[in-house]
C-alpha positions in Angstrom: -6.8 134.4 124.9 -7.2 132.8 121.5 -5.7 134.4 117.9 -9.4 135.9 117.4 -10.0 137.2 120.8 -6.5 139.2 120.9 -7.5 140.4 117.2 -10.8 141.7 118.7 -8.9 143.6 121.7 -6.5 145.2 118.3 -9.5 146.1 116.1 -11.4 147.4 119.4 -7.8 149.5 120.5 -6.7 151.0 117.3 -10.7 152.7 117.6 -10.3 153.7 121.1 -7.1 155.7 120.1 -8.8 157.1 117.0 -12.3 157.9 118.5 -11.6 158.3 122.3 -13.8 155.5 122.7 -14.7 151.1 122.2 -17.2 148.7 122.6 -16.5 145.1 123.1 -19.8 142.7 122.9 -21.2 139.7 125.4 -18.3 139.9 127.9 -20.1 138.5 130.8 -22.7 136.1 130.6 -26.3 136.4 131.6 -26.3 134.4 135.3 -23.8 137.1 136.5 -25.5 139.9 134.9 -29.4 138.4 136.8 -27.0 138.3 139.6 -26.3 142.9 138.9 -30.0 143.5 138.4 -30.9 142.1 141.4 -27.8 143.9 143.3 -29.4 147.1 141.5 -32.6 146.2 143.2 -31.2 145.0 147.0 -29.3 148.5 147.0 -32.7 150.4 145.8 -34.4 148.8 149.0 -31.4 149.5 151.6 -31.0 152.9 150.5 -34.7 154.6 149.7 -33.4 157.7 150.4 -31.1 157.8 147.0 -31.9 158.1 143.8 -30.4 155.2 141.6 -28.7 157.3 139.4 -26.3 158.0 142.8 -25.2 154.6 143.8 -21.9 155.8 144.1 -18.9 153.6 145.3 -19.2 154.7 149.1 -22.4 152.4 149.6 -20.1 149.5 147.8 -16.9 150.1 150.0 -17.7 146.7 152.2 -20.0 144.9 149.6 -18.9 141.8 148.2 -20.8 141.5 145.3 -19.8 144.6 143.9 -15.8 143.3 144.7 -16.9 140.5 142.5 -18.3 142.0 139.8 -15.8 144.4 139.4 -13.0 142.0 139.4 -14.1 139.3 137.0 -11.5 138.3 134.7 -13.4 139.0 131.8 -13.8 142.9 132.5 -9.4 142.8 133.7 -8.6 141.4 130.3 -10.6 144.1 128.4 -9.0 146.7 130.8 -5.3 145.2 130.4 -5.6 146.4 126.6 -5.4 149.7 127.6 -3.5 150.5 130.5 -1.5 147.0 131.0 -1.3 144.1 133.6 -1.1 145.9 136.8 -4.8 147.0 137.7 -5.8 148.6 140.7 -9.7 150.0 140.6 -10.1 153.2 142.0 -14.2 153.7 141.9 -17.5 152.5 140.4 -21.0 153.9 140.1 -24.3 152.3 139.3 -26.2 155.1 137.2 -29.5 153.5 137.0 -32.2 155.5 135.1 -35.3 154.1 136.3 -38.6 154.1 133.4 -39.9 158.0 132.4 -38.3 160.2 134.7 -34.4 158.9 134.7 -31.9 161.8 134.7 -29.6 162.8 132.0 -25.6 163.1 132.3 -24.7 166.7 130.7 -21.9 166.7 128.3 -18.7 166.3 130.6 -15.3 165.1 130.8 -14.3 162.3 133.5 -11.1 163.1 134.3 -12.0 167.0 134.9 -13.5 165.5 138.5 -10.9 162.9 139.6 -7.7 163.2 141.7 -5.4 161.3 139.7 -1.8 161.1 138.9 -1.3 161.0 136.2 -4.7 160.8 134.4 -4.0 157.3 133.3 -7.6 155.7 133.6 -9.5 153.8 131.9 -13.2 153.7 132.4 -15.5 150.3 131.4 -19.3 150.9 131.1 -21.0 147.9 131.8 -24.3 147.1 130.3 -26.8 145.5 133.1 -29.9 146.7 131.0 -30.0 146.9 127.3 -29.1 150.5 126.7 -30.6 152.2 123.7 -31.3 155.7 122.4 -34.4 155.3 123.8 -33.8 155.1 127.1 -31.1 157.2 127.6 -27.8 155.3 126.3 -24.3 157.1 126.2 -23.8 158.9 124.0 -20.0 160.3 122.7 -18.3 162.9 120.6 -15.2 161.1 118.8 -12.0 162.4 118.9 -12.7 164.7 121.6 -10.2 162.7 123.9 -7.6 165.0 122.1 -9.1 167.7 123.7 -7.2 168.8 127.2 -9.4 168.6 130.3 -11.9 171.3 130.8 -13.2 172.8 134.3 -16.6 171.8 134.5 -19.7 174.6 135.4 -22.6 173.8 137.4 -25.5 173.0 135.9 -28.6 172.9 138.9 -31.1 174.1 136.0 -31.9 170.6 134.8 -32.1 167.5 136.4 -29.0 166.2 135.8 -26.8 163.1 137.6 -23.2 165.3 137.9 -25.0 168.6 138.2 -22.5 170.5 136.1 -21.3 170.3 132.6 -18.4 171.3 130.5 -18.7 174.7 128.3 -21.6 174.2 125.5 -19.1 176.0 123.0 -16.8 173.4 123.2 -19.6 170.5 122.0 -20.2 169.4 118.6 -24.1 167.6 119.4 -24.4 166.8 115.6 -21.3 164.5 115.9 -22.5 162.7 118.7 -22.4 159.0 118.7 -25.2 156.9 120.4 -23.2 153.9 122.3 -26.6 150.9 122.5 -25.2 148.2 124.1 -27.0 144.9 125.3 -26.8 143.7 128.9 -23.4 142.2 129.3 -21.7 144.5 126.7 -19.4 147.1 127.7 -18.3 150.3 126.4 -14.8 151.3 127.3 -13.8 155.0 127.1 -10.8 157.6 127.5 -11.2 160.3 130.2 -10.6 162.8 128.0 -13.4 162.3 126.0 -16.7 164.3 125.9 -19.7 162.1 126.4 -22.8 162.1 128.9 -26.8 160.6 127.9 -30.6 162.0 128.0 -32.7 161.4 130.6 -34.8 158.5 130.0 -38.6 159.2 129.0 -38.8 155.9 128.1 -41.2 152.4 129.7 -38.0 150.7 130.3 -35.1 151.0 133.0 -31.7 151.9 132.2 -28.8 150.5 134.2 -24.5 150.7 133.9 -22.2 150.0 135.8 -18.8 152.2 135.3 -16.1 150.8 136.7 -12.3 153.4 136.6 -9.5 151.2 136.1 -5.8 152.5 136.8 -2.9 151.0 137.0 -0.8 150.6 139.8 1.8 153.6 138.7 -1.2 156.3 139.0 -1.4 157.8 142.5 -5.0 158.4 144.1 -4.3 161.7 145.7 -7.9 162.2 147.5 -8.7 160.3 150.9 -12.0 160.4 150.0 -11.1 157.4 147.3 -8.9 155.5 149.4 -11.1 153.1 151.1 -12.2 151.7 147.5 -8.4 151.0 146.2 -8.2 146.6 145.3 -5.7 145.4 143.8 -7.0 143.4 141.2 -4.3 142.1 138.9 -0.4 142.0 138.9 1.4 143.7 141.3 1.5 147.0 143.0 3.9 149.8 142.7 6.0 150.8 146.3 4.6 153.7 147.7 2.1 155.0 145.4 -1.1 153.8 146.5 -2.5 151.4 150.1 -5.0 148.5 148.8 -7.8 146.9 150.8 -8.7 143.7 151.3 -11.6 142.5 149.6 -14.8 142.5 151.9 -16.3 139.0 153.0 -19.9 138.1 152.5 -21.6 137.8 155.2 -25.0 136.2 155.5 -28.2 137.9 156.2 -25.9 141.2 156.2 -25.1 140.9 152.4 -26.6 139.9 148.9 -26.3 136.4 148.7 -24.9 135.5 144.7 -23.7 133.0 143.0 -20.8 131.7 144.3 -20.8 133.9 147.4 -19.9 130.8 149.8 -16.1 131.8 147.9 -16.3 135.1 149.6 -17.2 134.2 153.1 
């Protein structure tokens, strides 16, 4: 990476360890990001059944687009800043808020729902729509990252993506931080940290992509997370976690994408 790049990751890490949270601007480029929207669309057709707020990592276990976009270099060296050179992912989830009735995400903590040990995590929200208060962007409390992780309550009085929430009392709405990215930015935040969005009332879609990076020291300790464990940088660590290979693209069974004859 060149002098300003690595002064960019500094800047962007020094804020993530004050506010819980970072943003880091145009890391992919637009061909690969055509390339998500119309992933977002194939996966709306094969699974009419789901809402696209719940295109949750199960549907992506054998889909090798998804392996793709979640191990471009780009999105590994943004990760490597804050939980080093060994990367492993351990899930991903297109919440895509389609136009006037897309769900919110209550205020919640990530790590309160994940089987890790330890919590060392990182999670990368990708932009594949321009995100805006408008239409129902993330938004974060800083500094709540300091806070220790909260058992969350079931929310089932709102239509909401998670369905629960953490405890009201313990959120500060007026500090809240709208995150508006543009397609190919990415947010980066801490699982600690309280954030969630409103629903989307707006004429336009909404689509991210997060992507939960670990490194290869934390132990996934739920089966029902194994079958989405790559390696995707470095090397792993003996006996803590079993990686799959990456799927092959298949034609007529997959997306084709650019560059998916490298997959085959």
């Amino acid at each position: 990476m060149t002098l300003q790049t690595n002064n960019l990751m500094s800047e962007s890490r020094r804020q993530f360890d004050r506010d819980g949270y970072a943003i880091f601007r145009n890391v992919l480029d637009q061909e690969l990001i055509a390339d998500a929207r119309r992933h977002v669309e194939w996966l709306m057709e094969k699974n009419p059944h789901l809402r696209p707020e719940q295109f949750h990592h199960p549907l992506m276990r054998n889909d090798p687009f998804w392996a793709r976009l979640v191990s471009d270099e780009r999105l590994l060296d943004v990760a490597q800043e804050f939980i080093g050179p060994n990367i492993a992912l351990f899930s991903s989830h297109y919440i895509c808020k389609p136009p006037r009735d897309g769900q919110a995400v209550l205020w919640h903590q990530d790590g309160s729902y994940w089987p890790l040990e330890p919590m060392d995590v990182v999670t990368l929200w990708l932009a594949i729509d321009d995100s805006t208060t408008e239409n129902g962007c993330l938004r974060v409390i800083p500094g709540t990252q300091h806070l220790e992780l909260q058992p969350m309550q079931e929310n089932k009085n709102v239509a909401n993506v998670l369905e629960s929430q953490i405890d009201p009392a313990l959120v500060d709405e007026e500090a809240a931080v709208d995150i508006e990215l543009r397609a190919g930015d990415v947010s980066v935040h801490h699982p600690n940290v309280i954030h969630g969005s409103n629903a989307n009332t707006s004429d336009r879609r909404r689509c991210g992509l997060t992507i939960r990076y670990i490194p290869t020291s934390t132990r996934v300790t739920s089966a029902d997370f194994f079958e989405n464990l790559y390696l995707l940088r470095g090397e792993p660590v003996p006996g803590i976690n079993d990686y799959y290979p990456f799927p092959k693209y298949v034609p007529g069974k997959h997306m084709a994408f650019t560059g998916c004859q490298l997959w085959a």
